[in-house]
PDB file with SEQRES, HELIX, SHEET and CRYST1 records, atoms N, CA, C and O in Angstrom:
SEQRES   1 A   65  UNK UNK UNK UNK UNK UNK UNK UNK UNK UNK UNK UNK UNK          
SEQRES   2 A   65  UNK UNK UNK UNK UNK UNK UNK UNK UNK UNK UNK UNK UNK          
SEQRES   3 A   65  UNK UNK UNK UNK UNK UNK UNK UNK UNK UNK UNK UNK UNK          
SEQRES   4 A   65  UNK UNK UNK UNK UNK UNK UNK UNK UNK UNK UNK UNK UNK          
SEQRES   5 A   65  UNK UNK UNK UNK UNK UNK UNK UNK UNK UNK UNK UNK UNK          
HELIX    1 AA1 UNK A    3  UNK A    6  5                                   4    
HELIX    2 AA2 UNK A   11  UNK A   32  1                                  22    
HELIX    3 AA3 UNK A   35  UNK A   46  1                                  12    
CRYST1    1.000    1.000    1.000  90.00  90.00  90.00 P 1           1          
ATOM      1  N   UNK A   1      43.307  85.449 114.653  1.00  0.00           N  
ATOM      2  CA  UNK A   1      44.479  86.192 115.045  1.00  0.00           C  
ATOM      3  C   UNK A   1      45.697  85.308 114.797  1.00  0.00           C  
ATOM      4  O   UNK A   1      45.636  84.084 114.917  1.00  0.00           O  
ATOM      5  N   UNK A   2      46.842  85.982 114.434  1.00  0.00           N  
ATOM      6  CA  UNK A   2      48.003  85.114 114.381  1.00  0.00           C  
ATOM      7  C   UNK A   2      48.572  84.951 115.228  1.00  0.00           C  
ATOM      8  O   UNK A   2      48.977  85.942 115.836  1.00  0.00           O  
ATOM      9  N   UNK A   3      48.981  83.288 115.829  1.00  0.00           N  
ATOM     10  CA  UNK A   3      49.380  82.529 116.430  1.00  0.00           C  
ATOM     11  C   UNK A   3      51.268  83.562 116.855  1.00  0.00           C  
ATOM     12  O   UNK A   3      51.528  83.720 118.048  1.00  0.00           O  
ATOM     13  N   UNK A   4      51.984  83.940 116.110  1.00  0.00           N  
ATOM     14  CA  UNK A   4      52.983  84.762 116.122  1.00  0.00           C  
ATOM     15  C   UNK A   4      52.742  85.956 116.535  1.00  0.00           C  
ATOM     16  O   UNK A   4      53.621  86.196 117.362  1.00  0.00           O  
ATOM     17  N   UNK A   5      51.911  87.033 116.416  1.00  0.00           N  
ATOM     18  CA  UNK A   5      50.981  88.014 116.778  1.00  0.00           C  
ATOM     19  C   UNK A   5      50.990  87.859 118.452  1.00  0.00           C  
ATOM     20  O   UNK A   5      51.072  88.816 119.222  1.00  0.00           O  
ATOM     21  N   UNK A   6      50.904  86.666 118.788  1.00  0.00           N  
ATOM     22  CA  UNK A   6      50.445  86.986 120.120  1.00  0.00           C  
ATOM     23  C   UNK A   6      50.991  86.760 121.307  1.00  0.00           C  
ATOM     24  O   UNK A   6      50.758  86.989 122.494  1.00  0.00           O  
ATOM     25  N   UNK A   7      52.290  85.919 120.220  1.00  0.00           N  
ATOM     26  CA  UNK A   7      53.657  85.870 121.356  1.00  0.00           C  
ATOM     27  C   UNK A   7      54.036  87.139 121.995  1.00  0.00           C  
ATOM     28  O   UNK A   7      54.235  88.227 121.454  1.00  0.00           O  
ATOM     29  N   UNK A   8      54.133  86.680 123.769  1.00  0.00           N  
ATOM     30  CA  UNK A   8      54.474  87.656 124.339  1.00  0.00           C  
ATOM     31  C   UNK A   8      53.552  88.590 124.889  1.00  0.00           C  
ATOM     32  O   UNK A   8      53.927  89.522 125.599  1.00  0.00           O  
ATOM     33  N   UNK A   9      51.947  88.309 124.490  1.00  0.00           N  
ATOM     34  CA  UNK A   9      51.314  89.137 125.012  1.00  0.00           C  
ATOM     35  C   UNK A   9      51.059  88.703 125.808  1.00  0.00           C  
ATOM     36  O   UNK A   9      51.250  87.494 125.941  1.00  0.00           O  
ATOM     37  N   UNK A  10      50.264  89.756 127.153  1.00  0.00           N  
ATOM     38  CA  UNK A  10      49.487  89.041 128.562  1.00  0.00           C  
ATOM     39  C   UNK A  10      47.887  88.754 128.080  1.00  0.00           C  
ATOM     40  O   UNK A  10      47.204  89.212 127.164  1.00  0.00           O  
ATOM     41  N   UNK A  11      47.567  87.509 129.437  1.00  0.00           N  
ATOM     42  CA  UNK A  11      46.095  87.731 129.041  1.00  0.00           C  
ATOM     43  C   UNK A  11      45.221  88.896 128.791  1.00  0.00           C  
ATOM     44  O   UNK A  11      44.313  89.028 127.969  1.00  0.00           O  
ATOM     45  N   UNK A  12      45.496  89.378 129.313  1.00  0.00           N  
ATOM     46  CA  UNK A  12      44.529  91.200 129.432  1.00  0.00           C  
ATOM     47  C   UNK A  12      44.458  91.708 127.842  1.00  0.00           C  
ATOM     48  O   UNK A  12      43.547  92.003 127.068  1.00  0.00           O  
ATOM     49  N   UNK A  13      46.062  91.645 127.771  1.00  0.00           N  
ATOM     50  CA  UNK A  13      46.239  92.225 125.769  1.00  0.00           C  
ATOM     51  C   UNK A  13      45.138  91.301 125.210  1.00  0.00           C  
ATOM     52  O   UNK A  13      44.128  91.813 124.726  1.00  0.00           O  
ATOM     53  N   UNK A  14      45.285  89.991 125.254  1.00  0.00           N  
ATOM     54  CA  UNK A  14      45.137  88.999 124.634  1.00  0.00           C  
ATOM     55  C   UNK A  14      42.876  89.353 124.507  1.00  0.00           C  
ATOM     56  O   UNK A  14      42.026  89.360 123.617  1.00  0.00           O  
ATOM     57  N   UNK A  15      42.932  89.573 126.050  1.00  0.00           N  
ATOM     58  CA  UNK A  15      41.322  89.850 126.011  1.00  0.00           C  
ATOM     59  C   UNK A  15      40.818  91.464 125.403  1.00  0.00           C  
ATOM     60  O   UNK A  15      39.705  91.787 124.989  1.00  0.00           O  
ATOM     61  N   UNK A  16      41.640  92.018 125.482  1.00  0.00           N  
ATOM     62  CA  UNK A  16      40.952  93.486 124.658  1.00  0.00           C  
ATOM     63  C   UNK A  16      41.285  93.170 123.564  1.00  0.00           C  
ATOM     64  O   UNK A  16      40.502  93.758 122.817  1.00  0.00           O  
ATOM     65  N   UNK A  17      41.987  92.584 122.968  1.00  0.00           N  
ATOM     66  CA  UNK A  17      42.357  92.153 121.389  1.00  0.00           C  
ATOM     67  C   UNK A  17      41.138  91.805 121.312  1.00  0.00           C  
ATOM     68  O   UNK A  17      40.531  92.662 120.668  1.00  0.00           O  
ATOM     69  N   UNK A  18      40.574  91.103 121.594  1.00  0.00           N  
ATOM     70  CA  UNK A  18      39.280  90.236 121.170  1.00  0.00           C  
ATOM     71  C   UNK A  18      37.493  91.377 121.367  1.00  0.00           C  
ATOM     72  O   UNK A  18      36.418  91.489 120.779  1.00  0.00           O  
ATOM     73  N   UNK A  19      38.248  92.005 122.646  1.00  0.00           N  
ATOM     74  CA  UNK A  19      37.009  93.092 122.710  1.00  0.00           C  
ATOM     75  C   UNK A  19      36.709  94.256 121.819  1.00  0.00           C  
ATOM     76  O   UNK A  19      35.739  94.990 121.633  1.00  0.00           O  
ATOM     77  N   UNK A  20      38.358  94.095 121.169  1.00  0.00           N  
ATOM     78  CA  UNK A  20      38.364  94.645 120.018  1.00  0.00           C  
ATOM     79  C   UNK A  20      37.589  94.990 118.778  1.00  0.00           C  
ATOM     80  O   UNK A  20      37.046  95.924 118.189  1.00  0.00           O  
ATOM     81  N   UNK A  21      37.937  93.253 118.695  1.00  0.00           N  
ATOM     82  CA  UNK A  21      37.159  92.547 117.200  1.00  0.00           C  
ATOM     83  C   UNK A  21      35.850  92.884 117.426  1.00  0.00           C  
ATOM     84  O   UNK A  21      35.283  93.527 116.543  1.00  0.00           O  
ATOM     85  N   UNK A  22      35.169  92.546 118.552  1.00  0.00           N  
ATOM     86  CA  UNK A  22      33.739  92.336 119.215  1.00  0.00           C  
ATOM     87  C   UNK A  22      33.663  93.730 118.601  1.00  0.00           C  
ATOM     88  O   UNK A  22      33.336  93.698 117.415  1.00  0.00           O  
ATOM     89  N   UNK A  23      33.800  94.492 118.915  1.00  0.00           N  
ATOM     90  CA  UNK A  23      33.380  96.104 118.841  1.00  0.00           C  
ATOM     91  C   UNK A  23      33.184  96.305 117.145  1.00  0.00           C  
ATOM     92  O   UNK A  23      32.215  96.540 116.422  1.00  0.00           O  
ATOM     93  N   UNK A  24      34.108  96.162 117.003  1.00  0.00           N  
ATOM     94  CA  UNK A  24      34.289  96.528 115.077  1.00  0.00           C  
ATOM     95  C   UNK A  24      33.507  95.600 114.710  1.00  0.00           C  
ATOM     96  O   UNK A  24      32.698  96.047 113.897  1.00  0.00           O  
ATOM     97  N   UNK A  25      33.354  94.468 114.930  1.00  0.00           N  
ATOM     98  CA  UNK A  25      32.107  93.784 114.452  1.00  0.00           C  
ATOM     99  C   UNK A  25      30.674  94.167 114.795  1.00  0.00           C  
ATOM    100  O   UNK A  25      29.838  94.025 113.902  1.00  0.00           O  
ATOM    101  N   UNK A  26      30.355  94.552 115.769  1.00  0.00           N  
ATOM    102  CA  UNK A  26      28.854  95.024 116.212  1.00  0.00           C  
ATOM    103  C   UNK A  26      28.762  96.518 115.329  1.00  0.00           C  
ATOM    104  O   UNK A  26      27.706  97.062 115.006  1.00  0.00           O  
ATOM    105  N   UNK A  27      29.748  96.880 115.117  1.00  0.00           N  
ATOM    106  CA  UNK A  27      30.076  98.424 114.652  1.00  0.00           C  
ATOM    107  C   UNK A  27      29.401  98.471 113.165  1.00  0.00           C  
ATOM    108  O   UNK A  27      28.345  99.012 112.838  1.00  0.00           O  
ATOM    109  N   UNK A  28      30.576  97.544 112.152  1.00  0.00           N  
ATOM    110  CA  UNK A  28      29.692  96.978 110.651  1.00  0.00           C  
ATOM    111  C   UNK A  28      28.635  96.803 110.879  1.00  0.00           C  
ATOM    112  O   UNK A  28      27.802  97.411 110.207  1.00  0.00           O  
ATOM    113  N   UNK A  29      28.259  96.014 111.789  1.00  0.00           N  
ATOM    114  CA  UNK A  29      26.696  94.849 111.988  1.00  0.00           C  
ATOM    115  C   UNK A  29      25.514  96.125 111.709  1.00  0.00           C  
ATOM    116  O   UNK A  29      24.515  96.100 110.990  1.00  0.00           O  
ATOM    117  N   UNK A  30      25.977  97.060 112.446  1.00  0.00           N  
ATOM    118  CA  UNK A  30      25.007  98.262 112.537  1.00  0.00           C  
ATOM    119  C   UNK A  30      24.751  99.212 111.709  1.00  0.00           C  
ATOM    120  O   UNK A  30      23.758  99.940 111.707  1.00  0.00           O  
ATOM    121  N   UNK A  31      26.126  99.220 110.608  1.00  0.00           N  
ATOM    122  CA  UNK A  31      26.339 100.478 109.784  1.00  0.00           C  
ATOM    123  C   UNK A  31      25.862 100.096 108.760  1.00  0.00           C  
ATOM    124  O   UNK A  31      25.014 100.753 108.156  1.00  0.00           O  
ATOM    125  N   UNK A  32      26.404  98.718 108.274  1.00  0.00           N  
ATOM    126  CA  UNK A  32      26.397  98.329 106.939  1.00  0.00           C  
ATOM    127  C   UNK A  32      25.048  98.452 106.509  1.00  0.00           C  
ATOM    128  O   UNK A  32      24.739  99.186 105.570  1.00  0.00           O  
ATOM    129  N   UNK A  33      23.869  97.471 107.431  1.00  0.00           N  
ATOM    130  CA  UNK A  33      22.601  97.895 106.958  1.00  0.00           C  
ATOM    131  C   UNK A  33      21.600  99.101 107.023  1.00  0.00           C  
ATOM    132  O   UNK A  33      20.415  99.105 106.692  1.00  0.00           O  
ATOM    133  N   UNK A  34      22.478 100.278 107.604  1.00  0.00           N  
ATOM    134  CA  UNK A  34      21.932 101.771 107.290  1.00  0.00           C  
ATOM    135  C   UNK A  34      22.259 102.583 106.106  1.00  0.00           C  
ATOM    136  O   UNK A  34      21.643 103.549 105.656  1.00  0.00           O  
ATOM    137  N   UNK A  35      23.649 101.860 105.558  1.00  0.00           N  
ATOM    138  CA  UNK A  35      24.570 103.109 104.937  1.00  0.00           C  
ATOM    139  C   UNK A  35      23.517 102.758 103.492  1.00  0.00           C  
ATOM    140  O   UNK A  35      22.826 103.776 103.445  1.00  0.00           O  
ATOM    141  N   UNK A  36      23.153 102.028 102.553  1.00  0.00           N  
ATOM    142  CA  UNK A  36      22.134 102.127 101.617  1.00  0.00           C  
ATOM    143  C   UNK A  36      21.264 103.550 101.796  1.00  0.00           C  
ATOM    144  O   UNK A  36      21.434 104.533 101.075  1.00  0.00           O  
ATOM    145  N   UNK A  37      20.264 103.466 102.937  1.00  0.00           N  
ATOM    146  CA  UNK A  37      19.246 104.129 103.012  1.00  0.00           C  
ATOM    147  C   UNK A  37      20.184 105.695 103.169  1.00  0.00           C  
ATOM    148  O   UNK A  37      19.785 106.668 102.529  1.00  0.00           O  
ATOM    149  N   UNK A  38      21.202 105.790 103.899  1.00  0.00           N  
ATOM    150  CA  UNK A  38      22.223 107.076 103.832  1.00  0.00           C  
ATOM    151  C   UNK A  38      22.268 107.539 102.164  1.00  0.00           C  
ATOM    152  O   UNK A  38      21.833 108.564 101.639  1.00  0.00           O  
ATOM    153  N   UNK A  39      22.808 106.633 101.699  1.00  0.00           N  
ATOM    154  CA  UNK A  39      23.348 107.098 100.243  1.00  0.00           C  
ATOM    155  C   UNK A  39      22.647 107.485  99.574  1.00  0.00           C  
ATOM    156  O   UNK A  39      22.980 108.455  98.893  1.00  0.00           O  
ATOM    157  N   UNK A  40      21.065 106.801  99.410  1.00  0.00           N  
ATOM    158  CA  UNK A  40      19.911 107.677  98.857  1.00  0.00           C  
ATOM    159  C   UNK A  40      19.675 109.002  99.055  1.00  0.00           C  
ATOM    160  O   UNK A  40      19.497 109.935  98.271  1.00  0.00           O  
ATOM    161  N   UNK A  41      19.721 108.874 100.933  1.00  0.00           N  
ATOM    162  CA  UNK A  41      18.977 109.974 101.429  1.00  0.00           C  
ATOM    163  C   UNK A  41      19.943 111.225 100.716  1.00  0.00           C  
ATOM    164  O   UNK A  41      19.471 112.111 100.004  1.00  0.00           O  
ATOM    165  N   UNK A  42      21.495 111.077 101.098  1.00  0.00           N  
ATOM    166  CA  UNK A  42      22.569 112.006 100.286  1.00  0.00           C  
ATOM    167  C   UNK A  42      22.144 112.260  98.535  1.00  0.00           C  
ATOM    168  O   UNK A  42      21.894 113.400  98.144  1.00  0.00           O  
ATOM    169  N   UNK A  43      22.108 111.237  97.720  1.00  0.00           N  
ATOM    170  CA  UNK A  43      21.875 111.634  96.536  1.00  0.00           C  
ATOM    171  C   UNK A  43      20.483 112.323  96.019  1.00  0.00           C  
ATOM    172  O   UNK A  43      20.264 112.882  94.944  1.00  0.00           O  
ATOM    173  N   UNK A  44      19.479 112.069  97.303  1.00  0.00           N  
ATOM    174  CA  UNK A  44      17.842 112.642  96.739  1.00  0.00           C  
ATOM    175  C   UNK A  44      18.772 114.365  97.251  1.00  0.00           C  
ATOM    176  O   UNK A  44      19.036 115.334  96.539  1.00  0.00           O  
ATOM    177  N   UNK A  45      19.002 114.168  98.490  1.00  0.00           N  
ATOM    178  CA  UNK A  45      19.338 115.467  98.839  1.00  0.00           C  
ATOM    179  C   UNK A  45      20.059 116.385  98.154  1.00  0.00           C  
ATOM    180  O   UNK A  45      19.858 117.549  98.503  1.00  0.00           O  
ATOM    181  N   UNK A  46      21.015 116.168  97.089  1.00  0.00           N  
ATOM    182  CA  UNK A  46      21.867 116.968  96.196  1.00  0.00           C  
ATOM    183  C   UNK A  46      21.176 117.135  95.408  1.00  0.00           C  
ATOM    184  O   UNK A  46      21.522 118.178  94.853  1.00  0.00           O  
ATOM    185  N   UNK A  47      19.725 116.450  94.626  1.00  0.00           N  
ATOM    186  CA  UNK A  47      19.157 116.953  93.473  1.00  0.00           C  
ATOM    187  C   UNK A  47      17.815 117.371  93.492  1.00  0.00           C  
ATOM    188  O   UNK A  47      16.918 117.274  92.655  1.00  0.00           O  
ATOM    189  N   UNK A  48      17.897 118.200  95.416  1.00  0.00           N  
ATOM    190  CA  UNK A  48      16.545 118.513  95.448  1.00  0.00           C  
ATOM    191  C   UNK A  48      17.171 120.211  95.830  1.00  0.00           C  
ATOM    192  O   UNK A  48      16.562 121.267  95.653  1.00  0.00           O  
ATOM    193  N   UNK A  49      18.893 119.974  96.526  1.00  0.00           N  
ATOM    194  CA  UNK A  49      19.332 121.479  96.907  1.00  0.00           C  
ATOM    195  C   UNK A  49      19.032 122.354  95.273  1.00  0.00           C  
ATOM    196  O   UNK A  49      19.200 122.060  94.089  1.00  0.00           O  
ATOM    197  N   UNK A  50      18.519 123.519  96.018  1.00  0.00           N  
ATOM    198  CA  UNK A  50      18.349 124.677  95.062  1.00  0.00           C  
ATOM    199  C   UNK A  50      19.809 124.761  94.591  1.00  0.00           C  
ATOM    200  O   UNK A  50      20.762 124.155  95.080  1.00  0.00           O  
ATOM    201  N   UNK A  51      19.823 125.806  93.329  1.00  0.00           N  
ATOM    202  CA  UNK A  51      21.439 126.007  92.637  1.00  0.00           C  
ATOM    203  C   UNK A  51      21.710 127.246  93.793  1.00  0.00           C  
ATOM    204  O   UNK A  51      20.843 127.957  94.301  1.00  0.00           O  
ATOM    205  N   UNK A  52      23.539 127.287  94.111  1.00  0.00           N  
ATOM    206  CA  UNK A  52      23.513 128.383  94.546  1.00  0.00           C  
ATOM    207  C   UNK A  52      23.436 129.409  93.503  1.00  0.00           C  
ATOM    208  O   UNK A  52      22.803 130.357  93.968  1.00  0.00           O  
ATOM    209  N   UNK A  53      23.746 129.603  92.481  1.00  0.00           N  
ATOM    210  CA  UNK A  53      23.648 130.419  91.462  1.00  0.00           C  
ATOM    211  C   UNK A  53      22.592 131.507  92.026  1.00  0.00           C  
ATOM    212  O   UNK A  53      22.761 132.621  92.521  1.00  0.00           O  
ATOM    213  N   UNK A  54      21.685 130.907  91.812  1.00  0.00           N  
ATOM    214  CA  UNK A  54      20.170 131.459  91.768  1.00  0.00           C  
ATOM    215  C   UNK A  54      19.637 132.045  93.016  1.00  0.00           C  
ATOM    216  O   UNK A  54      18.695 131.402  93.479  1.00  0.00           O  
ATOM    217  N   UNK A  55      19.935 132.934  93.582  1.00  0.00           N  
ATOM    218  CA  UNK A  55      18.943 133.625  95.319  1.00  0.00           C  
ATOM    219  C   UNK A  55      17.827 133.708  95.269  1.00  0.00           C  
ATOM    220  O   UNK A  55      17.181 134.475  94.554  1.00  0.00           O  
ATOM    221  N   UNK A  56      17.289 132.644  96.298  1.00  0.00           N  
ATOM    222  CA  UNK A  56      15.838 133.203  96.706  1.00  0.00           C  
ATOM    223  C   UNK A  56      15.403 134.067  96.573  1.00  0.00           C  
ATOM    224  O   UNK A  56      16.093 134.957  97.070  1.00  0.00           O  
ATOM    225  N   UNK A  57      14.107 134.592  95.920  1.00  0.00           N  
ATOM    226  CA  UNK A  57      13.821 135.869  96.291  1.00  0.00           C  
ATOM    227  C   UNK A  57      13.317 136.497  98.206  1.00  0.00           C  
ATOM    228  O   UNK A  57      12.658 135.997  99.118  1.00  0.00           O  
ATOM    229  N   UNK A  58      13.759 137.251  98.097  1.00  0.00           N  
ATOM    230  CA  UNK A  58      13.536 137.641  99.612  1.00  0.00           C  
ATOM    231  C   UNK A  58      12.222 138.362  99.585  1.00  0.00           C  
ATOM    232  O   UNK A  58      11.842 139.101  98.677  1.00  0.00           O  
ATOM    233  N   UNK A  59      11.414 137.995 100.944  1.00  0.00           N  
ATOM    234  CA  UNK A  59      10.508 138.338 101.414  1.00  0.00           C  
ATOM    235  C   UNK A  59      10.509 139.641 101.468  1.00  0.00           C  
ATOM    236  O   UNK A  59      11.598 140.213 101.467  1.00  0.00           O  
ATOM    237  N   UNK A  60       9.393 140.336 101.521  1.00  0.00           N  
ATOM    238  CA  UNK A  60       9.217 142.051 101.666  1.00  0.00           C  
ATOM    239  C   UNK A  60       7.855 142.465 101.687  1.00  0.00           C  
ATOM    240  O   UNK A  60       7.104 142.687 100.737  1.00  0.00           O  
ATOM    241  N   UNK A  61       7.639 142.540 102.962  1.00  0.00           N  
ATOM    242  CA  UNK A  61       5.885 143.287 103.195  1.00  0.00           C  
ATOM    243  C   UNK A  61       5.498 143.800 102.780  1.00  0.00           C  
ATOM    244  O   UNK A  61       6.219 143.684 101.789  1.00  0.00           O  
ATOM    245  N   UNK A  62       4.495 144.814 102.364  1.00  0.00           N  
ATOM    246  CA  UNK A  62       4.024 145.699 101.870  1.00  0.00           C  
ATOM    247  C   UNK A  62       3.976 146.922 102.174  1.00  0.00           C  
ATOM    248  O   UNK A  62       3.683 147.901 101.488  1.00  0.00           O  
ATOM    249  N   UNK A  63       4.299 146.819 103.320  1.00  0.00           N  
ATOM    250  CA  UNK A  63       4.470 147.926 104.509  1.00  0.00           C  
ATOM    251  C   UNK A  63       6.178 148.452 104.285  1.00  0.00           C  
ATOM    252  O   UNK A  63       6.660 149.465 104.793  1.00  0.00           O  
ATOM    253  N   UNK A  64       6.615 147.863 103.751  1.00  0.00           N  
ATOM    254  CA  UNK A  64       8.138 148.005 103.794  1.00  0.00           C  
ATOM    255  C   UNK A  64       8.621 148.510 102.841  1.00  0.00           C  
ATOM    256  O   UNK A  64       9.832 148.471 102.622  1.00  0.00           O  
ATOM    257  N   UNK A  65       7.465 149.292 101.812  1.00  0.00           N  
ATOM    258  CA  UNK A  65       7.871 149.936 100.329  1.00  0.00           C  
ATOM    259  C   UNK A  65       7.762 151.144 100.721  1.00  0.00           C  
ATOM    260  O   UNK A  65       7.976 152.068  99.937  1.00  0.00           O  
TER     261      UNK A  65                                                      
END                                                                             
């Protein structure tokens, strides 16, 4: 943190500043090594969605002709 930055603040500022950092750091710590396995999961997922173009065919009993 900068030494100029912190002129003028109280301790309290001074300690959530820091509980701050703490947070956004545990925050990355957690994301960074999921977001890989995300990006797959997103790109398998776009080239497994059906086209919308194309409609399912819809179900229809036999009973229903």
């Amino acid at each position: 943190m900068n030494r100029r930055a912190t002129l003028g603040m109280s301790f309290a500022e001074l300690v959530m500043v820091r509980i701050g950092h703490a947070v956004g750091l545990l925050c990355l710590l957690f994301i960074l090594p999921i977001l890989p396995f995300i990006a797959v999961a997103a790109a398998v997922s776009a080239l497994v969605r059906p086209d919308a173009e194309t409609p399912e065919p819809t179900y229809r009993p036999d009973w229903a002709e």
